[in-house]
VEXMI-836379 format. One record per residue: z negated, y, x of N, C-alpha, C in turn. Coordinates in steps of 0.2 Angstrom, whole numbers, padded with zeros to 4 digits, always signed. Layout:
N
ZYXZYXZYX...
This chain:
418
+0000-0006+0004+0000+0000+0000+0000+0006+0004+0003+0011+0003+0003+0018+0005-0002+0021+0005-0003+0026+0009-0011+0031+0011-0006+0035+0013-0011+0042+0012-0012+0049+0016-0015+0049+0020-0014+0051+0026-0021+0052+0030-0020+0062+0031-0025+0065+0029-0024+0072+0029-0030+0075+0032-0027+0080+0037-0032+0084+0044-0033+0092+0040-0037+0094+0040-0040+0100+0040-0035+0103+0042-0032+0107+0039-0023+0111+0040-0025+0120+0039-0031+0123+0040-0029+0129+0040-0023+0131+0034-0024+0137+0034-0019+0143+0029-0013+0140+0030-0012+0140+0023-0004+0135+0022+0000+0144+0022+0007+0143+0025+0009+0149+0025+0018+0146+0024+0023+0150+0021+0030+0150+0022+0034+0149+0013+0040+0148+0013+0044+0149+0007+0042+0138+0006+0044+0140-0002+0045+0131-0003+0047+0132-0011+0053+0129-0013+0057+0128-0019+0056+0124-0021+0053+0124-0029+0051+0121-0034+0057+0115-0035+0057+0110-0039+0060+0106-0040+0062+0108-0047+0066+0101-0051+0067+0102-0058+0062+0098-0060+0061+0100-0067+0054+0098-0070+0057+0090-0071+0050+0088-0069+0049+0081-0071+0049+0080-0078+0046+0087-0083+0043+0082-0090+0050+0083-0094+0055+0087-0090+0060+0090-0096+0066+0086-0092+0067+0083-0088+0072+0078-0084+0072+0069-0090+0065+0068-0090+0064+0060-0092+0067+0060-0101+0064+0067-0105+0068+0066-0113+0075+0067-0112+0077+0072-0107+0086+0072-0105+0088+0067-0105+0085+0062-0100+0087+0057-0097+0089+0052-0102+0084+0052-0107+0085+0047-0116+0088+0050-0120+0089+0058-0120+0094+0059-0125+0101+0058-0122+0103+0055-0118+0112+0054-0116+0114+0047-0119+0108+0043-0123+0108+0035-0126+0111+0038-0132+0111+0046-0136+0114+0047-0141+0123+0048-0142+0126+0048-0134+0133+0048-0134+0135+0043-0132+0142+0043-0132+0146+0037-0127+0149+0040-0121+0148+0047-0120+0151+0051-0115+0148+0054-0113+0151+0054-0105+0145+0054-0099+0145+0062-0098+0135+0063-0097+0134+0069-0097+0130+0069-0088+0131+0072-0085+0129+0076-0079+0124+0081-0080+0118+0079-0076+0112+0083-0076+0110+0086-0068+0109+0091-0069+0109+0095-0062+0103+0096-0060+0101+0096-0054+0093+0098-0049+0087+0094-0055+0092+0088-0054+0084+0082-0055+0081+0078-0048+0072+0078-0049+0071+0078-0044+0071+0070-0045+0071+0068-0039+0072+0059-0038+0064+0057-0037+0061+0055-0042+0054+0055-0044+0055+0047-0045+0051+0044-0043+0050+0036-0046+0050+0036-0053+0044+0038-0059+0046+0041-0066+0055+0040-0066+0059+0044-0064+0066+0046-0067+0070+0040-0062+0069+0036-0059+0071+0032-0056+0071+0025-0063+0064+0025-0065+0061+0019-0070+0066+0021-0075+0067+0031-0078+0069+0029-0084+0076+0028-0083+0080+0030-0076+0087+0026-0075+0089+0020-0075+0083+0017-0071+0084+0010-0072+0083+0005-0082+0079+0010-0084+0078+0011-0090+0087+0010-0096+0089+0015-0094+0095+0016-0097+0100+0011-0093+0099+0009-0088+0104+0006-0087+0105-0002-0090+0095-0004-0089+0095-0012-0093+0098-0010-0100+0098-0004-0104+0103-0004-0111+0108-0005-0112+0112-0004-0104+0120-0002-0105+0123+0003-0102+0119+0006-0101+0122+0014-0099+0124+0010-0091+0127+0017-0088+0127+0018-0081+0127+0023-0077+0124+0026-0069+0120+0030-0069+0122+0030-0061+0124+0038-0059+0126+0039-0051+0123+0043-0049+0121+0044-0043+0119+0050-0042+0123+0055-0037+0124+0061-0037+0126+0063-0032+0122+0070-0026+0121+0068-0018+0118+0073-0016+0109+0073-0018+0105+0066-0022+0101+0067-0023+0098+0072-0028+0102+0075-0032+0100+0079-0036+0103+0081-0042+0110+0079-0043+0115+0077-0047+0115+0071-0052+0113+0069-0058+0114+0063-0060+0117+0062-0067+0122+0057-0065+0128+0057-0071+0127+0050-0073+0129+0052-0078+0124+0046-0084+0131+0043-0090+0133+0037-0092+0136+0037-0096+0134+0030-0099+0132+0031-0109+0130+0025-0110+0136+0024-0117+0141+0021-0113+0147+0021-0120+0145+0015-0123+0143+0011-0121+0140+0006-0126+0130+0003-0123+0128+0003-0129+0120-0002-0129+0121-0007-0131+0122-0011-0126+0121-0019-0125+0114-0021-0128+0109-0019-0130+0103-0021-0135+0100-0015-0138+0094-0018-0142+0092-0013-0146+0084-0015-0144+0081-0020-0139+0074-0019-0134+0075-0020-0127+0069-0013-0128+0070-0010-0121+0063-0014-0116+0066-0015-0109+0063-0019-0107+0055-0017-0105+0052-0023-0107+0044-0019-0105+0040-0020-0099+0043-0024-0094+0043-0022-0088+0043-0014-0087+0047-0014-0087+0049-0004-0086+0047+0000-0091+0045-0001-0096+0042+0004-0101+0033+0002-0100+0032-0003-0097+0024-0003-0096+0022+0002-0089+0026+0005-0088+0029+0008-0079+0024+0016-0082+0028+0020-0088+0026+0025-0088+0027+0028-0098+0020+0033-0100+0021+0033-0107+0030+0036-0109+0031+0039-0103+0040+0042-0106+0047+0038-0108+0045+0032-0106+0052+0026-0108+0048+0027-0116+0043+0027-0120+0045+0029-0127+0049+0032-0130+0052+0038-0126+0056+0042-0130+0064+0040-0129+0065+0034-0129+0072+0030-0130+0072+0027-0135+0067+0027-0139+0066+0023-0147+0070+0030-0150+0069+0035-0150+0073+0042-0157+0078+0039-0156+0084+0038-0150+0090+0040-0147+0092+0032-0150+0091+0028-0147+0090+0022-0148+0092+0019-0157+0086+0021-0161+0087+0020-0167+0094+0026-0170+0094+0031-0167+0099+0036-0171+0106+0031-0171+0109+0029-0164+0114+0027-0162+0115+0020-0165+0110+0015-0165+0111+0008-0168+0109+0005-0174+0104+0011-0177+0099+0008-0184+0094+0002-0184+0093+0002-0175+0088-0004-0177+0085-0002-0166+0079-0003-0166+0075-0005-0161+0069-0006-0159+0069-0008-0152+0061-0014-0154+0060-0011-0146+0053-0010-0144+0051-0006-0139+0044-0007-0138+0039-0008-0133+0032-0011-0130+0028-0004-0134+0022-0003-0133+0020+0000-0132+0019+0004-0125+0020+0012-0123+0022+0012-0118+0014+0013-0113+0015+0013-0105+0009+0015-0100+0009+0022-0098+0009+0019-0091+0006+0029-0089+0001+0029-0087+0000+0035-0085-0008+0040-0081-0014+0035-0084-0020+0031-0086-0025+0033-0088-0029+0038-0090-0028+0043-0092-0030+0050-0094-0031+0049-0101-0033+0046-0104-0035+0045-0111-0030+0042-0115-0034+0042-0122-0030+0040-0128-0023+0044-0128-0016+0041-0129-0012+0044-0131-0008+0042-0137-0010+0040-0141-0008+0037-0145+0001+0038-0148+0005+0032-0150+0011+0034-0152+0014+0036-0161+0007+0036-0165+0006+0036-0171+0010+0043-0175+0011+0048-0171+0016+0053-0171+0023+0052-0172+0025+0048-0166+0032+0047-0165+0034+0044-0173+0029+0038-0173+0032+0034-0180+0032+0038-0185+0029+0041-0185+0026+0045-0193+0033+0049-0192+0035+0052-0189+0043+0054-0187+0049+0050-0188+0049+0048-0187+0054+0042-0189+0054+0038-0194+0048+0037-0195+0048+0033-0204+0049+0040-0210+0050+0044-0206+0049+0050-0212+0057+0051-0211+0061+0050-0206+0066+0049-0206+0071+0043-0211+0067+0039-0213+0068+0032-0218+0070+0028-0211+0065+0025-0207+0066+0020-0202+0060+0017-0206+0060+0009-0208+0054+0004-0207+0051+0003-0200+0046+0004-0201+0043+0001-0194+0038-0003-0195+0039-0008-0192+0034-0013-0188+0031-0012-0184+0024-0016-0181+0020-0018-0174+0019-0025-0174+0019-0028-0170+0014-0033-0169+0017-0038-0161+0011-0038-0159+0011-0041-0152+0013-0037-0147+0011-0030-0148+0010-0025-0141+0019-0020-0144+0022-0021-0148+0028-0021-0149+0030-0014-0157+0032-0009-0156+0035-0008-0160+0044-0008-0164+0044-0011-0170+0050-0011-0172+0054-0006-0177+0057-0004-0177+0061+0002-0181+0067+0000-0182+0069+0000-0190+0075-0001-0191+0079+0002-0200+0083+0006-0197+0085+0012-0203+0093+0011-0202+0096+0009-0208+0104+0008-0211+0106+0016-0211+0102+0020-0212+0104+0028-0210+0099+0031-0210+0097+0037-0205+0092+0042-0206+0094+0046-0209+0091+0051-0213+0091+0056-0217+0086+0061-0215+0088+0067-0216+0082+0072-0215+0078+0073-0218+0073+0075-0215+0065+0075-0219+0062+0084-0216+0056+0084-0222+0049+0088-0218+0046+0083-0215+0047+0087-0208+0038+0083-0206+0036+0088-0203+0028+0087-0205+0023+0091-0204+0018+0085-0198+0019+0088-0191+0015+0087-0187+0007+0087-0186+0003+0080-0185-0004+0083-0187-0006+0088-0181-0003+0085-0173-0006+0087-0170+0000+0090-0164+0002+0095-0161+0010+0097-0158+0011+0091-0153+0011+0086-0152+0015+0081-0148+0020+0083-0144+0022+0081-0137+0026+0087-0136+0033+0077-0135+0030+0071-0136+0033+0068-0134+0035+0067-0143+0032+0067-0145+0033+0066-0154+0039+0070-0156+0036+0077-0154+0042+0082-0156+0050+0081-0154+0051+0078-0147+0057+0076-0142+0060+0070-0144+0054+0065-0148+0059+0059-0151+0062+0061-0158+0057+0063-0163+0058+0068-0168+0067+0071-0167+0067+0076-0164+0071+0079-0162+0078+0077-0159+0078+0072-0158+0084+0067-0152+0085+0063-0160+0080+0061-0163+0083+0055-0169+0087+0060-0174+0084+0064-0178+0086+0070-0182+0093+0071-0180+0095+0071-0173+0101+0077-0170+0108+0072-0175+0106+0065-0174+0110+0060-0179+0110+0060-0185+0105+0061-0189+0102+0060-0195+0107+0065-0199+0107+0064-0206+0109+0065-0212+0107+0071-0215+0109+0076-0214+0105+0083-0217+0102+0085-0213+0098+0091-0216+0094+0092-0211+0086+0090-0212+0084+0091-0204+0075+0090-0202+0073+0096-0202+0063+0097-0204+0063+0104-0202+0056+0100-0198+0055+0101-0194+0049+0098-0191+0042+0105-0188+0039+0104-0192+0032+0109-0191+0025+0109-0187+0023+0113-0185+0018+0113-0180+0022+0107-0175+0027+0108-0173+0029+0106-0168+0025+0108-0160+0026+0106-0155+0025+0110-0149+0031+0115-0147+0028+0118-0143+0033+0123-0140+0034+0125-0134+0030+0119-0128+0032+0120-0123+0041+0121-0119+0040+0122-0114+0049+0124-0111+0052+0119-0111+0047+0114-0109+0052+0106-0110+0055+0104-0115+0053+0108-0120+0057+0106-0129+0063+0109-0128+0060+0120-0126+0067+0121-0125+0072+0119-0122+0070+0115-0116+0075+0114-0113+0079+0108-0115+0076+0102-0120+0079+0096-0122+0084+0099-0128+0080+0105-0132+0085+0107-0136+0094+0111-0134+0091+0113-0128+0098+0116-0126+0102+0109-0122+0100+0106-0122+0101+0100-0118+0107+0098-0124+0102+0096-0128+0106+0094-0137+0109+0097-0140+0109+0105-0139+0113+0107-0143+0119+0108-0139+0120+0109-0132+0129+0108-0126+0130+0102-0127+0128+0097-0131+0132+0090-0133+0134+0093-0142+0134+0096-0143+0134+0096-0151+0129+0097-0156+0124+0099-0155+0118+0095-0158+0118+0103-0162+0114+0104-0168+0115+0109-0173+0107+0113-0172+0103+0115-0170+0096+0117-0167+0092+0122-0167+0091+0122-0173+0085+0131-0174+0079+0132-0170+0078+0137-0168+0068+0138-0167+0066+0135-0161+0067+0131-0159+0065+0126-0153+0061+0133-0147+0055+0132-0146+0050+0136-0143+0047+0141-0148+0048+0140-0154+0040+0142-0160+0039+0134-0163+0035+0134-0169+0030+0129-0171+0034+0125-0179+0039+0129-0179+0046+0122-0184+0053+0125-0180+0055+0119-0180+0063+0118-0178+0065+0115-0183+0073+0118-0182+0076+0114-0189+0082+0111-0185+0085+0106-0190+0089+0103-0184+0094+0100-0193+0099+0102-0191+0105+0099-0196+0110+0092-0191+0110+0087-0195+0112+0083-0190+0119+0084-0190+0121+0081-0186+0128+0080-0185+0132+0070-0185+0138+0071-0185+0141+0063-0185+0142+0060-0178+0139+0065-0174+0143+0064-0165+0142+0068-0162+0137+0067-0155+0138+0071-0150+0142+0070-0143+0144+0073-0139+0149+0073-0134+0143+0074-0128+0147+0072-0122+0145+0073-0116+0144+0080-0115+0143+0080-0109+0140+0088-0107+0136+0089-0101+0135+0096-0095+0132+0097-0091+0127+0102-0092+0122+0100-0088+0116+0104-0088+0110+0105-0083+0107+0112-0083+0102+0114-0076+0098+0112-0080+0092+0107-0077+0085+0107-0077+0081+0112-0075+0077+0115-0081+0072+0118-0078+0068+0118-0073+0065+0123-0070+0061+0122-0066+0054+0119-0066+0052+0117-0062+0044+0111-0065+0039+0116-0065+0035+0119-0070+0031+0123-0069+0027+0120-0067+0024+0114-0068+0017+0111-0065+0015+0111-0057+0023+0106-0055+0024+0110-0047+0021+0116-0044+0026+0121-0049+0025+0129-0047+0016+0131-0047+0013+0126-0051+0006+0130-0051+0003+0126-0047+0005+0119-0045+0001+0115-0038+0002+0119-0033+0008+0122-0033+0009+0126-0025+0005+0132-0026+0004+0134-0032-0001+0142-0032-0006+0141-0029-0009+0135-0031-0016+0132-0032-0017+0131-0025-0011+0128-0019-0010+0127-0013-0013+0132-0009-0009+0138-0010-0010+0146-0006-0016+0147-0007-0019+0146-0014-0027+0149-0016-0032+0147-0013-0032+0136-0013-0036+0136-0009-0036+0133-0002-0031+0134+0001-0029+0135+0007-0032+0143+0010-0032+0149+0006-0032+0153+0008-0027+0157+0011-0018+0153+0009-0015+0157+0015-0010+0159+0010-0004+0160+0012+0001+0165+0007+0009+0159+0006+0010+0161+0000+0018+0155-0001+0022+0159-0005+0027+0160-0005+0032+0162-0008+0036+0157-0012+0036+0156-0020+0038+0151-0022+0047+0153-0024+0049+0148-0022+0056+0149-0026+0057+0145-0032+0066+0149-0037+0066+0144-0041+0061+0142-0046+0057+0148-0049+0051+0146-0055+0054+0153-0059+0051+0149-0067+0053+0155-0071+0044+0157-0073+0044+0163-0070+0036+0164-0071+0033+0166-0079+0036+0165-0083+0036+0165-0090+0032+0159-0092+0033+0152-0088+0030+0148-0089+0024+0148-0088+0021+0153-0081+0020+0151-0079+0012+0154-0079+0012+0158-0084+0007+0165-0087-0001+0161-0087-0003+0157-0089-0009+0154-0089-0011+0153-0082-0010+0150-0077-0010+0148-0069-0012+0155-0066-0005+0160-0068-0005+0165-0066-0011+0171-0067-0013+0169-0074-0018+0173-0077-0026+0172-0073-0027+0165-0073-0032+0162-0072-0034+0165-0062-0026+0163-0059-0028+0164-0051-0029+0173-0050-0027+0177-0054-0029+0183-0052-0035+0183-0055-0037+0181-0060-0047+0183-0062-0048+0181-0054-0047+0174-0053-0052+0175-0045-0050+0179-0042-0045+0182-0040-0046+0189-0036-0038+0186-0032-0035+0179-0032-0029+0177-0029-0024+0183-0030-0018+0186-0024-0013+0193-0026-0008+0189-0027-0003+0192-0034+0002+0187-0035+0007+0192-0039+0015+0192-0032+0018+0199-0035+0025+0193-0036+0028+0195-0043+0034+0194-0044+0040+0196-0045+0044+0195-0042+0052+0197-0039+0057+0192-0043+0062+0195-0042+0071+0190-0043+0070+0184-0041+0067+0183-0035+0070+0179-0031+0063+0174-0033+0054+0176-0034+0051+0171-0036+0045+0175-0037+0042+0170-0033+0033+0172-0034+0031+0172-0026+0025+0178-0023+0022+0178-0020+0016+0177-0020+0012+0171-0015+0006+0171-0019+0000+0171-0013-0004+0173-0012-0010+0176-0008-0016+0175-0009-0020+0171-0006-0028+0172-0005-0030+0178-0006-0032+0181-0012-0036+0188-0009-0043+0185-0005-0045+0192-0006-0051+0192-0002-0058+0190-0007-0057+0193-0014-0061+0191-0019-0060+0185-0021-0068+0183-0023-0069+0177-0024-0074+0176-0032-0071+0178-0039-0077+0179-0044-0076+0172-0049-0080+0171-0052-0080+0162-0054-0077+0165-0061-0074+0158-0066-0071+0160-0069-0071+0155-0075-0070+0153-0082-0071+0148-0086-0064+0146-0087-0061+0139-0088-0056+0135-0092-0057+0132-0095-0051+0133-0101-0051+0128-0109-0042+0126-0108-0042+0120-0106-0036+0118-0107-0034+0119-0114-0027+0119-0116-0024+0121-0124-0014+0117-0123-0015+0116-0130-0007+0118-0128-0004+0121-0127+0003+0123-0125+0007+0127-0121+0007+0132-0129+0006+0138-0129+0004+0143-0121-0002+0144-0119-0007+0139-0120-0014+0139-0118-0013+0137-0110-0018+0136-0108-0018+0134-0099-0018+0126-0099-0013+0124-0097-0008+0117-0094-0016+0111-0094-0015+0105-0099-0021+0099-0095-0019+0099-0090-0010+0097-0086-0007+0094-0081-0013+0102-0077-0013+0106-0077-0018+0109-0070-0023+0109-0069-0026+0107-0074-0033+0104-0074-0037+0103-0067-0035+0099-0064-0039+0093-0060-0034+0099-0053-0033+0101-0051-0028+0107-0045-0034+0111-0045-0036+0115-0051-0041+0121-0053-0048+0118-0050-0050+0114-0053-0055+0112-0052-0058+0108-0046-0050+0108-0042-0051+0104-0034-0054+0113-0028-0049+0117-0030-0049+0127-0031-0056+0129-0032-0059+0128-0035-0063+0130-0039-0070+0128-0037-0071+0121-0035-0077+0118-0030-0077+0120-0021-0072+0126-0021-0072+0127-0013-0075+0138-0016-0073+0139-0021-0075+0146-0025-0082+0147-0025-0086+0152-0024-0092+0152-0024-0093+0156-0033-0099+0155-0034-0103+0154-0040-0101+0149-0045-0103+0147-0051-0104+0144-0056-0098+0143-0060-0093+0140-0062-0086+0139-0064-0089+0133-0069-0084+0136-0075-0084+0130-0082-0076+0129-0082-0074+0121-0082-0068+0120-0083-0070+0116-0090-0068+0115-0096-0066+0113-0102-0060+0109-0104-0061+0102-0104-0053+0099-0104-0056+0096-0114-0050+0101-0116-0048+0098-0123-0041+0094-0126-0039+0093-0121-0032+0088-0123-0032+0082-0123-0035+0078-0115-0036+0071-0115-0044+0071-0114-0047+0065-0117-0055+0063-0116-0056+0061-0110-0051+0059-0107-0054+0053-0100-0051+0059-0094-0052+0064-0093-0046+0068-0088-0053+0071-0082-0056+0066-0080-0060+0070-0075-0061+0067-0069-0056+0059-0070-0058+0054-0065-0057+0057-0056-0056+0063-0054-0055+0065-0050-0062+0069-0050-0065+0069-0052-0073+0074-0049-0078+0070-0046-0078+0063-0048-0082+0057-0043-0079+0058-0037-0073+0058-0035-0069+0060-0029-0069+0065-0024-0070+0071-0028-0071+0075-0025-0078+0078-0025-0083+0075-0027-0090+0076-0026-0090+0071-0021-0087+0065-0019-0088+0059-0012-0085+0066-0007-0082+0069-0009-0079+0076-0004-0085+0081-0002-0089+0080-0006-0094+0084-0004-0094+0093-0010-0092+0091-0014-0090+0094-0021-0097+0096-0026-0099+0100-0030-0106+0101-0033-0103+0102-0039-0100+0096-0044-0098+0097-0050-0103+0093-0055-0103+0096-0062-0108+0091-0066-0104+0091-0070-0104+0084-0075-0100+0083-0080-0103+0081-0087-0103+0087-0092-0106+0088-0097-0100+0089-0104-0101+0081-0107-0097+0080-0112-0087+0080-0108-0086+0085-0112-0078+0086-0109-0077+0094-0106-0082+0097-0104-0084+0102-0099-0085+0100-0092-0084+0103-0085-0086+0102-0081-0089+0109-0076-0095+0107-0074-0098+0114-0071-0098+0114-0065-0095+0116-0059-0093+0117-0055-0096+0122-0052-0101+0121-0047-0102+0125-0041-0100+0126-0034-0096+0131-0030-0094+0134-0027-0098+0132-0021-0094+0128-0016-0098+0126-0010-0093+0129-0005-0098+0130+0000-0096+0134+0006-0086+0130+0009-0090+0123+0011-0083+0119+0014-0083+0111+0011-0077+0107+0008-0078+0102+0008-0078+0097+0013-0079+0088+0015-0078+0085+0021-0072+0080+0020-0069+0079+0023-0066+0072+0020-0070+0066+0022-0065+0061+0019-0068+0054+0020-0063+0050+0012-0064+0045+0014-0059+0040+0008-0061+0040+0001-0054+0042-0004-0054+0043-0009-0048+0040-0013-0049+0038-0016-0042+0037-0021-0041+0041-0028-0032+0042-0030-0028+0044-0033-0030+0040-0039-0034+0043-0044-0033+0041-0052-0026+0042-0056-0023+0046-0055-0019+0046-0059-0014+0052-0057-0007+0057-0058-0004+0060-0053-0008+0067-0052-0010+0068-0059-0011+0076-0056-0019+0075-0053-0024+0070-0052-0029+0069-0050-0025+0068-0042-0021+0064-0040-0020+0066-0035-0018+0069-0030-0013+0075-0034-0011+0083-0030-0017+0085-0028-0022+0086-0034-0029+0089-0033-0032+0086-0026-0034+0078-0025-0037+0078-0021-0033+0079-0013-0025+0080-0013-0022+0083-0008-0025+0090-0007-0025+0093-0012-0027+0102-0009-0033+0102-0006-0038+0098-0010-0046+0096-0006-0044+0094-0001-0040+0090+0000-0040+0088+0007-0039+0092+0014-0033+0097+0011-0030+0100+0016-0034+0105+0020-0041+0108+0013-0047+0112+0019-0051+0108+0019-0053+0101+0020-0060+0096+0022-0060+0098+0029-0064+0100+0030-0069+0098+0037-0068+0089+0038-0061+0088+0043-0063+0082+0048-0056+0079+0045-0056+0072+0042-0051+0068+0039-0050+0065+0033-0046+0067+0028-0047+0063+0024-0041+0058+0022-0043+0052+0017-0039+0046+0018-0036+0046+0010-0031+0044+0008-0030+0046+0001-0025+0039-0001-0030+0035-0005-0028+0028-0006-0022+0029-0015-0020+0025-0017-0016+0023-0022-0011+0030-0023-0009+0031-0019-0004+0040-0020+0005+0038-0024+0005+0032-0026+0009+0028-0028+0010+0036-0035+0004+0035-0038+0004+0041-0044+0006+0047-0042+0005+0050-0035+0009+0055-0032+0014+0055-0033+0018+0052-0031+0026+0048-0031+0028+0051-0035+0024+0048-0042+0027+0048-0049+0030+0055-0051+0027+0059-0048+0029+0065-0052+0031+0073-0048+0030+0071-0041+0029+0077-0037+0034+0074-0032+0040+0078-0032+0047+0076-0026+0045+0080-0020+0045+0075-0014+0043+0077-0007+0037+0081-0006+0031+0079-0011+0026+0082-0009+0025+0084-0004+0021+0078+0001+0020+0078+0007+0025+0083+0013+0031+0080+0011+0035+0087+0014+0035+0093+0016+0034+0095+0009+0034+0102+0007+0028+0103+0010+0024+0101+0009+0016+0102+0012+0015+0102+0018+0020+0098+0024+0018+0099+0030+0021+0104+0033+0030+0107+0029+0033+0113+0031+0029+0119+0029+0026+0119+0026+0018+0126+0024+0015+0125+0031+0013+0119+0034+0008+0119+0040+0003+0113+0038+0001+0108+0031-0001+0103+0031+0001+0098+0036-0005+0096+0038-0007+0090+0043-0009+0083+0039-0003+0082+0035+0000+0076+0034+0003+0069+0037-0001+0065+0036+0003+0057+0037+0002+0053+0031+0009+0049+0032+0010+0043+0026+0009+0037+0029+0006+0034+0027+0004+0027+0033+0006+0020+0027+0006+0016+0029+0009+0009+0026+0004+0005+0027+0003+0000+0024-0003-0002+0024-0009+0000+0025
């Protein structure tokens, strides 16, 4: 298995370019099972995740090229089945969203329940209530759900809770469907907007997409097509998180800072300088140091995905910080970690009270889950001595060339094997 071994790196300093978003590349990646004609998608990062959901469309039928590493042409003229393999869907929760596209196109499929992070319950109770409201039957039983609709027709549907993965099957199944959908209290993360535009340069018919109902009139066919992946906001705010607490200065490229406003908001209360331009984001250790309280939310609330970055930040901050994670219940398994770091965090319900220690130290820890393990890379970067960073397998999953990127700033990074 793969390890980090990470040396105390001083102030990370230089330029570094965000990649394309992971969470808005993987629903792309499943709505191209809605055509027969091959669409090309542009600055996808070559993540394991987007590797799974290629290899994902490929066991369907599809076929898939890349070009340059960051180019990926995709063509699925026919679906040779309608179950997707659960090998690769036990991989990551995102091969679910090939069930919308899936049932639009053949009227019938059959899908595991999906994996992922352990970061709590995420239950798939959403998606279906989506698609049965679409007139799909659905089944479960033996780990497996079944879906099977002779035509989707549009419906309301009234979301209990804004899913952002619900929304994106919802919306991939409807672009087919009979009439229109109006689908409410939707999410409104960038990722939507960006699958929407994604859907609508194939033909897709599309209102609203980034407020709280989208309407979507379906259509008989959509066509190929190319398209820019957004940029990864989460990245963009691991790198903030990097310069804050490293201490030293980064220029991000390549972020759209609109996404990017919570992170943003959150690093200037502590006192972090962060001037924006054309070309990106500058981002600065100030000098001030004032503690600060977070409430995770949905988008436009502050990101869960930066939860566990903040809170690696935040245990090197001096006074008294409250971080509140209200999106998943299990999202803190990274604070036993970084308290083995030498961290003064207490965990009270689904709060965490975090006091500001001088310095942390290294010594061996392991990666819960991805964004647990960015976090405990930042810790690592200012520990006093060595730190050794076990299962980073989950780093992989979702952060292109971390280690890289982190060693061109000035981290003292190694990947070890075995």
């Amino acid at each position: 298995m793969e390890r980090f071994i990470i040396e105390e790196s001083g102030p990370l300093r230089g330029r570094v370019r965000i990649s394309g978003s992971k969470n808005s590349v993987l629903p792309i990646i499943a709505a191209t099972l809605l055509t027969d004609e091959e669409c090309i998608i542009h600055d996808v990062p070559l993540l394991t995740d987007v590797l799974t959901m290629q290899n994902l469309i490929e066991d369907l039928g599809g076929r898939a090229s890349w070009d340059n590493d960051a180019n990926l042409a995709i063509r699925v003229s026919d679906i040779k089945k309608i179950q997707a393999s659960y090998e690769l869907c036990a991989k990551m929760r995102a091969s679910f969203l090939v069930a919308g596209p899936i049932l639009a196109r053949m009227g019938e499929v059959k899908i595991s329940l999906p994996g992922g992070c352990a970061i709590g319950s995420r239950p798939v109770d959403l998606h279906l209530k989506g698609l049965a409201a679409l007139g799909a039957e659905i089944s479960q039983e033996h780990g497996y759900v079944s879906a099977r609709a002779k035509k989707l027709v549009g419906a309301n549907i009234y979301l209990d809770f804004p899913s952002v993965g619900a929304t994106e099957n919802i919306m991939m199944a409807a672009a087919l469907a009979e009439g229109q959908t109006i689908i409410q209290n939707c999410a409104v993360e960038p990722e939507i907007v960006d699958l929407s535009n994604f859907l609508t340069s194939m033909g897709a018919q599309i209102r609203g997409s980034g407020t709280d109902t989208i309407r979507i009139q379906g259509v008989n066919k959509l066509s190929g097509t190319n398209h820019n992946v957004i940029p990864d906001r989460i990245e963009a705010g691991t790198f903030m998180v990097a310069a804050a607490i490293s201490r030293g200065e980064i220029f991000l490229e390549n972020v759209v800072t609109d996404h990017l406003k919570p992170a943003i908001a959150k690093l200037r209360e502590v006192g972090v300088e962060i001037e924006e331009s054309e070309e990106g984001l500058n981002v600065k250790s100030g000098s001030l140091r004032r503690p600060i309280d977070i409430k995770t939310l949905p988008y436009p609330g502050f990101p869960t995905d930066m939860q566990a970055q903040f809170v690696a930040f935040l245990a090197t901050t001096p006074g008294t910080n409250l971080v509140t994670e209200t999106v998943f219940e299990n999202r803190f398994m990274h604070v036993p970690e970084l308290v083995r770091m030498g961290a003064d965090i207490k965990i009270d319900s689904r709060s965490a009270i975090i006091e500001g220690v001088e310095k942390l130290a290294g010594t061996q820890v392991k990666a819960s889950d991805l964004r647990a393990g960015a976090a405990l890379m930042l810790a690592a970067l200012t520990a006093a001595g060595t730190t050794e960073i076990h299962d980073i397998y989950h780093i992989d999953r979702g952060y292109y060339r971390f280690d890289q990127k982190l060693r061109q700033l000035g981290g003292k990074i190694t990947r070890v094997n075995g």
